[in-house]
PyMOL Python script that loads the backbone (N, CA, C, O; Angstrom):
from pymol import cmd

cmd.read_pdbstr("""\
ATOM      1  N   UNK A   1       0.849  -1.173   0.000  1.00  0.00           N
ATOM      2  CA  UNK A   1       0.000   0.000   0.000  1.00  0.00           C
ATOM      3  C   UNK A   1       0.892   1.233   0.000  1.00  0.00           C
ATOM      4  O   UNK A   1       2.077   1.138   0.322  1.00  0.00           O
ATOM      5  N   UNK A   2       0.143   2.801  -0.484  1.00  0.00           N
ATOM      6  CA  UNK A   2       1.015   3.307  -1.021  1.00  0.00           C
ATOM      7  C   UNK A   2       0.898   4.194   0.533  1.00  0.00           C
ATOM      8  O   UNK A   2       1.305   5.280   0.120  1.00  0.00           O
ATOM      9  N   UNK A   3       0.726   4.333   1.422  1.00  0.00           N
ATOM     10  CA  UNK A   3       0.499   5.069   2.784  1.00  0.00           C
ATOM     11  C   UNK A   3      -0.794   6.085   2.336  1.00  0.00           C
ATOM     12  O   UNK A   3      -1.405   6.574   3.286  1.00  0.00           O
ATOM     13  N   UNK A   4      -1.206   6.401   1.131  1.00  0.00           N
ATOM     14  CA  UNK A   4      -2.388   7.558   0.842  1.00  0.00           C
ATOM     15  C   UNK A   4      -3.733   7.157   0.907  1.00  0.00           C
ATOM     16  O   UNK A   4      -4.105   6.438  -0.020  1.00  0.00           O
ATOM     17  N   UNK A   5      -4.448   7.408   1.662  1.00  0.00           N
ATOM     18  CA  UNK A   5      -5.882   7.953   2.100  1.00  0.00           C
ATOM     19  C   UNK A   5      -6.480   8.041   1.053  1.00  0.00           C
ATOM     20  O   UNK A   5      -5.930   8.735   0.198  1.00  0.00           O
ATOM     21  N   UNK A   6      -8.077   7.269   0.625  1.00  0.00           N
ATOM     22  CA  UNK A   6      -8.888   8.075  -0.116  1.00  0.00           C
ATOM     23  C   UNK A   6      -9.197   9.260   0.273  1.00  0.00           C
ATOM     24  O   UNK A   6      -9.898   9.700  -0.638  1.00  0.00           O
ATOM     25  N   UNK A   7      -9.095  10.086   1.114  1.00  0.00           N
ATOM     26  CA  UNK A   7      -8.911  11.606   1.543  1.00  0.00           C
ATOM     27  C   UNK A   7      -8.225  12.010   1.161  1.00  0.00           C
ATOM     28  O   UNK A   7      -8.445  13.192   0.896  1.00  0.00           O
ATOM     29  N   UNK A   8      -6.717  11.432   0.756  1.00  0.00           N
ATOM     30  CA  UNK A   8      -5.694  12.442   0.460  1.00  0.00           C
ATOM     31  C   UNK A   8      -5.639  12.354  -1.235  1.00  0.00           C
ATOM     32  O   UNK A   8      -5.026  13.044  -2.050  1.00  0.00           O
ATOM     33  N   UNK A   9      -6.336  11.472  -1.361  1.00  0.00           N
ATOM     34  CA  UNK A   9      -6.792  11.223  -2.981  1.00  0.00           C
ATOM     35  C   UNK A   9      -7.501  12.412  -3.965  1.00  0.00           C
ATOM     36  O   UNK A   9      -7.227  13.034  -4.991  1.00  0.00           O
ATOM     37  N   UNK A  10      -8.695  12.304  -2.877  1.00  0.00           N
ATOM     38  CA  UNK A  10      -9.602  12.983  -3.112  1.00  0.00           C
ATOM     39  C   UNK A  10      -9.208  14.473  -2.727  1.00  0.00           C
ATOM     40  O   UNK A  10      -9.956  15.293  -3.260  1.00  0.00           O
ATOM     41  N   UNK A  11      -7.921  15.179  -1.696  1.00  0.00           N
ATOM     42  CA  UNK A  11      -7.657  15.966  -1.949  1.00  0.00           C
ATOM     43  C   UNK A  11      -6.413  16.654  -2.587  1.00  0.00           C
ATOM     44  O   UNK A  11      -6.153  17.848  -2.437  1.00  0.00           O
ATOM     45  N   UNK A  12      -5.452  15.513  -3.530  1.00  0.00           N
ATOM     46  CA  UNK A  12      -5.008  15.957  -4.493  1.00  0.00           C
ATOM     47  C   UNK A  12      -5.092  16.373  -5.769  1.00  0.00           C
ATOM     48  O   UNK A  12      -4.535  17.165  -6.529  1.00  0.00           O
ATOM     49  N   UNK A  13      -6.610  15.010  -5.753  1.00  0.00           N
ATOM     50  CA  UNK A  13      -7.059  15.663  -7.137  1.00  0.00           C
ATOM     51  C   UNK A  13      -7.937  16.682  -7.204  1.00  0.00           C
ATOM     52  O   UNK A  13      -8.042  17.180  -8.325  1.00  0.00           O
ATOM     53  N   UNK A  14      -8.844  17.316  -6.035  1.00  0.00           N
ATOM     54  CA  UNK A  14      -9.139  18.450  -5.903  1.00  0.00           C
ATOM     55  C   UNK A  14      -8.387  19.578  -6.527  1.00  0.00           C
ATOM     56  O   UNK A  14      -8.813  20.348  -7.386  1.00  0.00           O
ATOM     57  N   UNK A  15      -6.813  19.559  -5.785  1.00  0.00           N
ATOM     58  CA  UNK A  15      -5.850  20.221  -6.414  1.00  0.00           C
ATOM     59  C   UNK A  15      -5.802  20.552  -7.485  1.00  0.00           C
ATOM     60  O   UNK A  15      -5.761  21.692  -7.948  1.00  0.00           O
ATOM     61  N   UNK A  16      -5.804  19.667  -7.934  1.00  0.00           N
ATOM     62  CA  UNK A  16      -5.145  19.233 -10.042  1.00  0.00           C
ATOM     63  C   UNK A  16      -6.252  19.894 -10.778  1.00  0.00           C
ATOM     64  O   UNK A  16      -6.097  20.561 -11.801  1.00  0.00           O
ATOM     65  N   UNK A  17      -7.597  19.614 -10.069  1.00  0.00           N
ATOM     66  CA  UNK A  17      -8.360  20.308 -11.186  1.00  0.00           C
ATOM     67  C   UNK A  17      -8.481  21.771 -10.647  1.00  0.00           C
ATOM     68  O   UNK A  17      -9.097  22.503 -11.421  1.00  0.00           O
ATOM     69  N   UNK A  18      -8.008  22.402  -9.429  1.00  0.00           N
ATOM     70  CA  UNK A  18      -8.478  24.131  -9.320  1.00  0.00           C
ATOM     71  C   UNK A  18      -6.806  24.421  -9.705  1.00  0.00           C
ATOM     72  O   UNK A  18      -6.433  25.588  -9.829  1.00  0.00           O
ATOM     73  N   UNK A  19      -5.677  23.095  -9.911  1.00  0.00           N
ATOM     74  CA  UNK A  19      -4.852  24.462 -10.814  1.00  0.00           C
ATOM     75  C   UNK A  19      -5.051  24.063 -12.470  1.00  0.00           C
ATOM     76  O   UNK A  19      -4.245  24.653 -13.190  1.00  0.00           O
ATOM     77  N   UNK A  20      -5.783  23.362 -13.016  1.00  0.00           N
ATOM     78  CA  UNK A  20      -5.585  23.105 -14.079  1.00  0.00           C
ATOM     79  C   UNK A  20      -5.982  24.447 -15.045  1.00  0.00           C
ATOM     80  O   UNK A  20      -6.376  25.480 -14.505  1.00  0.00           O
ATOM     81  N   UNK A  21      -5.841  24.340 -16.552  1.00  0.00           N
ATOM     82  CA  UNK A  21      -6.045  25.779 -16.880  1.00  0.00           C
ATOM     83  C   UNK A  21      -6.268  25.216 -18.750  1.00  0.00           C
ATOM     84  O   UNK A  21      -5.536  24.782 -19.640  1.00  0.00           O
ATOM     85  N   UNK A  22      -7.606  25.532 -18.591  1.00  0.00           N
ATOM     86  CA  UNK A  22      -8.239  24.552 -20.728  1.00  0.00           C
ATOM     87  C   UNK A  22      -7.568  25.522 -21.074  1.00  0.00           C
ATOM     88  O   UNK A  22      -7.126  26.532 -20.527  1.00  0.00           O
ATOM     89  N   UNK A  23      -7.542  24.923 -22.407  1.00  0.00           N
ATOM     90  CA  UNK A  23      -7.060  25.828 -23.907  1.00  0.00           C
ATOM     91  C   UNK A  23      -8.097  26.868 -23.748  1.00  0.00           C
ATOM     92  O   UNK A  23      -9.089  26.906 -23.020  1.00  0.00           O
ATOM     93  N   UNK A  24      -7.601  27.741 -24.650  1.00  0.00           N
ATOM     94  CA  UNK A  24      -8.367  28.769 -25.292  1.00  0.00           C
ATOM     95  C   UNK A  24      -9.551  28.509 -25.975  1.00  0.00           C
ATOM     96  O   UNK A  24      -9.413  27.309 -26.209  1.00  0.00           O
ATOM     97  N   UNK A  25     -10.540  28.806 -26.415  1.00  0.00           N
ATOM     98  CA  UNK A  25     -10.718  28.202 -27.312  1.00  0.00           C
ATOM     99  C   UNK A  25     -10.266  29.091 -28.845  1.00  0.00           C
ATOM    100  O   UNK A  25      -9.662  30.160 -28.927  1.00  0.00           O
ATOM    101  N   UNK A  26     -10.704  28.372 -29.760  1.00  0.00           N
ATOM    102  CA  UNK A  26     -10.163  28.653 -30.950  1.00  0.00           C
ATOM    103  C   UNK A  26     -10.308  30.102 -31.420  1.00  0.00           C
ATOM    104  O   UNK A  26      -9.340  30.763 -31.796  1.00  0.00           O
ATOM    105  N   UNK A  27     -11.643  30.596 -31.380  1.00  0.00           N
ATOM    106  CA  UNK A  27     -11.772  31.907 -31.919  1.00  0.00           C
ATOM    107  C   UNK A  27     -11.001  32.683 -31.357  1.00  0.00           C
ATOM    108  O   UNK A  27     -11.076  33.772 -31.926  1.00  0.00           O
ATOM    109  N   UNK A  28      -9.644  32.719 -29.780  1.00  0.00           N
ATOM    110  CA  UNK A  28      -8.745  33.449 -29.476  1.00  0.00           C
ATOM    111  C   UNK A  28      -7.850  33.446 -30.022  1.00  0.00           C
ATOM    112  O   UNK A  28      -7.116  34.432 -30.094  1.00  0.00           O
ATOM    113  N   UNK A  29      -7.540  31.930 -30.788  1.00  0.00           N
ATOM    114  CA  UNK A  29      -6.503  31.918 -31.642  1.00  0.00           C
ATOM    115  C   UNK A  29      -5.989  32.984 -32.603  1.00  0.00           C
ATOM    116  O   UNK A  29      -4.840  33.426 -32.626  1.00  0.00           O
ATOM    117  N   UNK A  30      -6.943  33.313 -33.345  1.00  0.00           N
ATOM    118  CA  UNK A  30      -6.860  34.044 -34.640  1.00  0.00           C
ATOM    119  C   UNK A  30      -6.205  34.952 -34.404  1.00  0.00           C
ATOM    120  O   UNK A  30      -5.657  35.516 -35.351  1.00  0.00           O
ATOM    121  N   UNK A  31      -5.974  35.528 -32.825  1.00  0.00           N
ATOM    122  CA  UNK A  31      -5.221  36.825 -33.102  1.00  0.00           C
ATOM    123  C   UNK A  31      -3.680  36.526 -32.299  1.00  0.00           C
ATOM    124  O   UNK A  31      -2.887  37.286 -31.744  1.00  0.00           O
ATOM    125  N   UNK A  32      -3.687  35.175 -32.511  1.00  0.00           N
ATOM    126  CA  UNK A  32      -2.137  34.594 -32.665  1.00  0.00           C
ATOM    127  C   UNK A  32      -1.781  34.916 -33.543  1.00  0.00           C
ATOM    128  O   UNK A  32      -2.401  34.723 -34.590  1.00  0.00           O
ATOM    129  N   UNK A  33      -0.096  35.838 -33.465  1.00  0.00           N
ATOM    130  CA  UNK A  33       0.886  35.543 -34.872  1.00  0.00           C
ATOM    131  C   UNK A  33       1.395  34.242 -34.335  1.00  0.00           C
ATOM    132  O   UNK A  33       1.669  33.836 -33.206  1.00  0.00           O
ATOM    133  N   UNK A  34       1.434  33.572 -35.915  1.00  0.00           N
ATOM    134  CA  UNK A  34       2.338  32.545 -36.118  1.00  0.00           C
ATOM    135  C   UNK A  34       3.619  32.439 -36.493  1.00  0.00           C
ATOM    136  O   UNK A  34       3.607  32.650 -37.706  1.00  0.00           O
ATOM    137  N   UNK A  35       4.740  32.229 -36.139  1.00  0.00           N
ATOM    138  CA  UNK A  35       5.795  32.274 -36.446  1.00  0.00           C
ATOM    139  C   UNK A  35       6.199  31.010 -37.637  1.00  0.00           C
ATOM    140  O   UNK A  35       6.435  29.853 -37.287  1.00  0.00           O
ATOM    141  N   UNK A  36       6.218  31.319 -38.610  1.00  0.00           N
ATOM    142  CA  UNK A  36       7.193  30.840 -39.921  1.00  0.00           C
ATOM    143  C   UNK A  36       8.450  30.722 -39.935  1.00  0.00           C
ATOM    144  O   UNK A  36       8.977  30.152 -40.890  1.00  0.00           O
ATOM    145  N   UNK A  37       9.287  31.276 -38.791  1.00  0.00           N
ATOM    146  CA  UNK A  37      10.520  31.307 -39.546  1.00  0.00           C
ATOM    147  C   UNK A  37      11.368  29.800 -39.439  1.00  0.00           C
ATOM    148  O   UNK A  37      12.191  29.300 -40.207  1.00  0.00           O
ATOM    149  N   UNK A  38      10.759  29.288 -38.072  1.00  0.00           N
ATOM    150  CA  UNK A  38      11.561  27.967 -38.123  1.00  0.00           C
ATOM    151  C   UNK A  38      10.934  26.818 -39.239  1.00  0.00           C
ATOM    152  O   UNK A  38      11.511  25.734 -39.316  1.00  0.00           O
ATOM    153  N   UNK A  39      10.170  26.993 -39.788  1.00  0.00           N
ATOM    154  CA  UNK A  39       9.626  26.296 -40.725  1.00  0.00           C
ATOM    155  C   UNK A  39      10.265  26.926 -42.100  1.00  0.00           C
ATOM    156  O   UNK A  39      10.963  26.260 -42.864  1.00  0.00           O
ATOM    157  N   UNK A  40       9.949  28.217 -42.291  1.00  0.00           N
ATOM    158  CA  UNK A  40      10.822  28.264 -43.549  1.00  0.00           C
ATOM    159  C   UNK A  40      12.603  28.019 -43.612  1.00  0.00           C
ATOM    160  O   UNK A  40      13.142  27.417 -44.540  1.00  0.00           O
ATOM    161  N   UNK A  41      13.244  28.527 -42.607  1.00  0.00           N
ATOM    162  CA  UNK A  41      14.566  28.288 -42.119  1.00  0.00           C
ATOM    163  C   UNK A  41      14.645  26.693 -42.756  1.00  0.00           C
ATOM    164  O   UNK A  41      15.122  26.311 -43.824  1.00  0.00           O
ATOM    165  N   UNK A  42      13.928  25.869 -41.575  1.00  0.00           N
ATOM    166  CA  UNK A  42      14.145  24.274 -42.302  1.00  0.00           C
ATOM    167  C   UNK A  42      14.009  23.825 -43.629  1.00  0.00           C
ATOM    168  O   UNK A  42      14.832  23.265 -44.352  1.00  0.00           O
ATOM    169  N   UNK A  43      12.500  24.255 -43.898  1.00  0.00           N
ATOM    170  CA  UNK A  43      12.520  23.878 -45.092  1.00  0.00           C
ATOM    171  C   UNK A  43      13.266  24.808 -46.779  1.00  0.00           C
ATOM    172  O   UNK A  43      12.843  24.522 -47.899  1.00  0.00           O
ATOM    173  N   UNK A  44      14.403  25.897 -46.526  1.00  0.00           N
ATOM    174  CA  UNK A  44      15.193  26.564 -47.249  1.00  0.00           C
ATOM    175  C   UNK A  44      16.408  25.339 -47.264  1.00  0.00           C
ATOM    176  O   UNK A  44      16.816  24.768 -48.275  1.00  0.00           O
ATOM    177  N   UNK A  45      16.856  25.107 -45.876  1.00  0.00           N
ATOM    178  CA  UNK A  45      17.665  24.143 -45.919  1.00  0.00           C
ATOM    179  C   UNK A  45      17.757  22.914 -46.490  1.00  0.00           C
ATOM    180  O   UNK A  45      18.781  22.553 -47.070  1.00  0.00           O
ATOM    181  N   UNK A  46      16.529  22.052 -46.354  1.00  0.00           N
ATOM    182  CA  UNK A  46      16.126  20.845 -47.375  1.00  0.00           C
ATOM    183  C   UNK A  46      16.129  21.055 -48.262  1.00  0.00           C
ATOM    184  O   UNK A  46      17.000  20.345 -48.763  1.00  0.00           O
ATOM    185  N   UNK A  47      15.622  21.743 -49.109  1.00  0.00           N
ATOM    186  CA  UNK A  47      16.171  22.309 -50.487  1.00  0.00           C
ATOM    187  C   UNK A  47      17.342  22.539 -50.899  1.00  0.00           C
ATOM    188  O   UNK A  47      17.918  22.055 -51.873  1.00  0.00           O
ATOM    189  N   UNK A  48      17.700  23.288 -50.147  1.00  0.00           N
ATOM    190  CA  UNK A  48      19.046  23.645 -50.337  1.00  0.00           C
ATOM    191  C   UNK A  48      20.500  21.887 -50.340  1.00  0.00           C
ATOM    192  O   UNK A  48      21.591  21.634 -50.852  1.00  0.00           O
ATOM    193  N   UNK A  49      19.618  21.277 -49.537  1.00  0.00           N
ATOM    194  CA  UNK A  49      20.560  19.891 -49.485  1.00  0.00           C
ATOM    195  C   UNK A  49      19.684  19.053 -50.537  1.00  0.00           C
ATOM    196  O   UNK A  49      20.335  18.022 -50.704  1.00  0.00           O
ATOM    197  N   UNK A  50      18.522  18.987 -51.330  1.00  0.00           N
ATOM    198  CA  UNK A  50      18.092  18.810 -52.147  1.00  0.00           C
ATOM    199  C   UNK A  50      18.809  18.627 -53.617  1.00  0.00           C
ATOM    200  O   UNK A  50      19.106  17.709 -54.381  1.00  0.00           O
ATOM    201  N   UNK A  51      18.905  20.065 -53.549  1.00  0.00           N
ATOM    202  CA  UNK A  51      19.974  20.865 -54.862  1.00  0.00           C
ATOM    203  C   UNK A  51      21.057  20.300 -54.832  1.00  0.00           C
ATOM    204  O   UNK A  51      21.614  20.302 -55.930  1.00  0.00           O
ATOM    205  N   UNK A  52      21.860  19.576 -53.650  1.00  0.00           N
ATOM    206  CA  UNK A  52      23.177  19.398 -53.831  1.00  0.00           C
ATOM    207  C   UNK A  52      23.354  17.793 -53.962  1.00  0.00           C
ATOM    208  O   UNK A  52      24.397  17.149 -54.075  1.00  0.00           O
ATOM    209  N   UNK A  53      22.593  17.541 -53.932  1.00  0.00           N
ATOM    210  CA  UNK A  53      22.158  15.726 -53.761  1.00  0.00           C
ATOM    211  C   UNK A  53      21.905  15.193 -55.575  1.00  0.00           C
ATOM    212  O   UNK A  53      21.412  15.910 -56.446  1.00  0.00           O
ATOM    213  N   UNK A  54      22.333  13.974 -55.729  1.00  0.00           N
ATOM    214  CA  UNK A  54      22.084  13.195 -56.750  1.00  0.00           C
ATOM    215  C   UNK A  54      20.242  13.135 -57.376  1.00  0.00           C
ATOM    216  O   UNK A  54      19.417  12.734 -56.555  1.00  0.00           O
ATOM    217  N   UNK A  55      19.886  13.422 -58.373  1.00  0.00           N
ATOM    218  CA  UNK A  55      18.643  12.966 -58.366  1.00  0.00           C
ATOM    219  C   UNK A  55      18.386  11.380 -58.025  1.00  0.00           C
ATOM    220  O   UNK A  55      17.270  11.101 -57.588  1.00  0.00           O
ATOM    221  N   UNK A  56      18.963  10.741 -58.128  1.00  0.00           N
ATOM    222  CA  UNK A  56      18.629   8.883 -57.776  1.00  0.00           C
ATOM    223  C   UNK A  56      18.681   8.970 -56.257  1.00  0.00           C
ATOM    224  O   UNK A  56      17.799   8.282 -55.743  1.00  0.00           O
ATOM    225  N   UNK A  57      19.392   9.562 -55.460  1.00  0.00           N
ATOM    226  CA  UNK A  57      19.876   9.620 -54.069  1.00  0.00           C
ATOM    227  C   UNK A  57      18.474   9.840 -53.411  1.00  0.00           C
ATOM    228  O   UNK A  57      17.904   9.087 -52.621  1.00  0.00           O
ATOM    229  N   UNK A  58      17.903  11.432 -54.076  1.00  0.00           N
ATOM    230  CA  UNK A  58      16.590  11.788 -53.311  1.00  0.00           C
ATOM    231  C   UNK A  58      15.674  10.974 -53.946  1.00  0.00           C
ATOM    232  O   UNK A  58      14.882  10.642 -53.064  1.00  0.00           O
ATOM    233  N   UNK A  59      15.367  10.503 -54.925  1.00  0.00           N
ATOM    234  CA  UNK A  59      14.275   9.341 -55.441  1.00  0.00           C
ATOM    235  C   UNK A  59      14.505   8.434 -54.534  1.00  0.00           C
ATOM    236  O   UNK A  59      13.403   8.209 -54.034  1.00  0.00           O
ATOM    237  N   UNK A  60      15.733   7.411 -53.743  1.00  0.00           N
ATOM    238  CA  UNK A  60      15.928   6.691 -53.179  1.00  0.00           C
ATOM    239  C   UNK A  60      15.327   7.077 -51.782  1.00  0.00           C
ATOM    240  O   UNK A  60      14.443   6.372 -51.295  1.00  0.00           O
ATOM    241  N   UNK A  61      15.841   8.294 -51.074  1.00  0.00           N
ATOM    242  CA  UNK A  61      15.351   8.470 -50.306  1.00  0.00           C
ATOM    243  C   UNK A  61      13.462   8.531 -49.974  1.00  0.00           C
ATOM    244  O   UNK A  61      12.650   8.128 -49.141  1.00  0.00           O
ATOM    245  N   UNK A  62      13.498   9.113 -50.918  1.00  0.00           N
ATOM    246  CA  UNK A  62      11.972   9.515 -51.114  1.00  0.00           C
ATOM    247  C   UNK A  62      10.841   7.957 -50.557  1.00  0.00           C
ATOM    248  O   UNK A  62       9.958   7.887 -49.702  1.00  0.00           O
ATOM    249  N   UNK A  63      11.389   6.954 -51.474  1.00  0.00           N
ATOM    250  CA  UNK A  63      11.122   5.522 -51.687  1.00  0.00           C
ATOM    251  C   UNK A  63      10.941   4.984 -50.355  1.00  0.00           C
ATOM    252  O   UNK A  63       9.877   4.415 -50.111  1.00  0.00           O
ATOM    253  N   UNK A  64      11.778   5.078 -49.511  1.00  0.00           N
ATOM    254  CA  UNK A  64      12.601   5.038 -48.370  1.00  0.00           C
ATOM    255  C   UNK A  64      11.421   5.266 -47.501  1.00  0.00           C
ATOM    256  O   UNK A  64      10.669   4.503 -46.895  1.00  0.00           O
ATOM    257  N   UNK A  65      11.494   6.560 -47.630  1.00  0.00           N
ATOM    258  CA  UNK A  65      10.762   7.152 -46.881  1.00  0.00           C
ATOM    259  C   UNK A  65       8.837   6.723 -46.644  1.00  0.00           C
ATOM    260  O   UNK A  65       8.081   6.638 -45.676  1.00  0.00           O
ATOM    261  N   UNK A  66       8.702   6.533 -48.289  1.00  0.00           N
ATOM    262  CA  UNK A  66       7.321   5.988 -48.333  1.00  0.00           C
ATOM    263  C   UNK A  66       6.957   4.623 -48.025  1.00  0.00           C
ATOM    264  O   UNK A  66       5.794   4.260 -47.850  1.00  0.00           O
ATOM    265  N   UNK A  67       8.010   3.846 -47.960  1.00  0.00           N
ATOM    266  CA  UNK A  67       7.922   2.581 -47.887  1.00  0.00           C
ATOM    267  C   UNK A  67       7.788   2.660 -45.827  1.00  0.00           C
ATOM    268  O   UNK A  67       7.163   1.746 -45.289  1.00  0.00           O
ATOM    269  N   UNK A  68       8.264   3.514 -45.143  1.00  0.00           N
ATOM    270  CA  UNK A  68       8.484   2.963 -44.169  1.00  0.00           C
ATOM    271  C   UNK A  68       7.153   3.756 -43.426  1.00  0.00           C
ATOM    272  O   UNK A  68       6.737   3.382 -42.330  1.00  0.00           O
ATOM    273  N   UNK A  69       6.546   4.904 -44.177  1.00  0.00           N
ATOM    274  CA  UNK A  69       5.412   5.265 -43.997  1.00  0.00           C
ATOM    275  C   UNK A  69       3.627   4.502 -44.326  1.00  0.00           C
ATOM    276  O   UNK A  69       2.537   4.624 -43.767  1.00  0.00           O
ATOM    277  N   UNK A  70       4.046   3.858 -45.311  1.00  0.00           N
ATOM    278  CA  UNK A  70       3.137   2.567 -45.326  1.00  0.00           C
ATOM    279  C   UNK A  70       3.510   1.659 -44.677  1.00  0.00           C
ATOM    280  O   UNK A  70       2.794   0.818 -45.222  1.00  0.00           O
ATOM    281  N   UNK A  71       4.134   1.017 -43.830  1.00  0.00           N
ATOM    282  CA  UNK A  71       4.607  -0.474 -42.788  1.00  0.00           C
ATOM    283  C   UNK A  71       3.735   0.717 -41.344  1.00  0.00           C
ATOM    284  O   UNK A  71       2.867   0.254 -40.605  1.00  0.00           O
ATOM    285  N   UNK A  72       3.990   1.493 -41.290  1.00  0.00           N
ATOM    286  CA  UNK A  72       3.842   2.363 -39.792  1.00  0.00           C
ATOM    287  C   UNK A  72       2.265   2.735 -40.045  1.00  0.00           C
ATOM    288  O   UNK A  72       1.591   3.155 -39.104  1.00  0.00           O
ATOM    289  N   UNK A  73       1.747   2.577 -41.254  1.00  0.00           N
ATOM    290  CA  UNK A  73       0.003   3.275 -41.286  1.00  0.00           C
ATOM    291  C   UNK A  73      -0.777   1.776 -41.144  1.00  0.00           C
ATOM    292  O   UNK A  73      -1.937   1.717 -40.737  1.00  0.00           O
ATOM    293  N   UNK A  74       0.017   0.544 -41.539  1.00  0.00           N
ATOM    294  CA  UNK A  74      -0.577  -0.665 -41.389  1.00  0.00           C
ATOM    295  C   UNK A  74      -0.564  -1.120 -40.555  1.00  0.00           C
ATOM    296  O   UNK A  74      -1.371  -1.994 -40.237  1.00  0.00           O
ATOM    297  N   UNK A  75       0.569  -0.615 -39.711  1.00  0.00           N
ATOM    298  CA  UNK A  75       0.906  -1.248 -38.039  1.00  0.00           C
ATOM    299  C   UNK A  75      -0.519  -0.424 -37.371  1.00  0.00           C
ATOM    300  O   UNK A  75      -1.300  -1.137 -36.741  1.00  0.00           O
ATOM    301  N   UNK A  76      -0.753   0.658 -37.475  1.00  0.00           N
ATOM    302  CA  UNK A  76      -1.586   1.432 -36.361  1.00  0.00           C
ATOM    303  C   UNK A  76      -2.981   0.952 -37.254  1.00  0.00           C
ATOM    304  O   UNK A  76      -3.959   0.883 -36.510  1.00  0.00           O
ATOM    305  N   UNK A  77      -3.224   0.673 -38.410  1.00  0.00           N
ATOM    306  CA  UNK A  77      -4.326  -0.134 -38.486  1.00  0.00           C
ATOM    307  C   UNK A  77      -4.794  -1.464 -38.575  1.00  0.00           C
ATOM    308  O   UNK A  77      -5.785  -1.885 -39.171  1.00  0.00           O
ATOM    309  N   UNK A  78      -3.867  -2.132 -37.837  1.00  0.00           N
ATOM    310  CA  UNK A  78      -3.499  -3.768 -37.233  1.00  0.00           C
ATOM    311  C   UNK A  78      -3.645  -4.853 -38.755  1.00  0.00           C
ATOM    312  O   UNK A  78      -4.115  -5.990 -38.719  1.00  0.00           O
ATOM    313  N   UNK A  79      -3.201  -4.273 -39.814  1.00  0.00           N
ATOM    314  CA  UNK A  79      -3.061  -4.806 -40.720  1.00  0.00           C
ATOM    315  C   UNK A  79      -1.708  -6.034 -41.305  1.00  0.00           C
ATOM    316  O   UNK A  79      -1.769  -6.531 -42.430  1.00  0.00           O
TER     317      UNK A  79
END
""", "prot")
cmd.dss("prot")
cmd.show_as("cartoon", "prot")
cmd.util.cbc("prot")
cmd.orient("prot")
């Protein structure tokens, strides 16, 4: 046994829910800026290692890539 009380149960999770704190909801969103730059930053760079790469290399990769993305969509649909 863990030494805790259904009392002390019942008053931790009391706790948890008066500090917990929901999302926003969405319509606050909108007047989020979104920041792009680490997304364009990355994806300038992939390109950029794109450009310097073999075309067979990134076809290979590409392949690669799809092949191991279909084994992982069949696993999570117990196929």
């Amino acid at each position: 046994m863990d030494g805790h009380t259904d009392d002390d149960l019942g008053r931790r999770l009391a706790l948890a829910d008066a500090a917990y704190t929901p999302f926003a909801p969405f319509s606050d969103w909108l007047s989020e800026p979104v920041g792009l730059g680490p997304w364009t930053n990355a994806a300038e760079r992939l390109a950029d290692i794109r450009a310097r790469t073999p075309v067979d290399a990134v076809r290979a990769a590409l392949d690669e890539v799809r092949r191991a993305a279909a084994i992982d969509t069949g696993a999570i649909e117990g196929l």
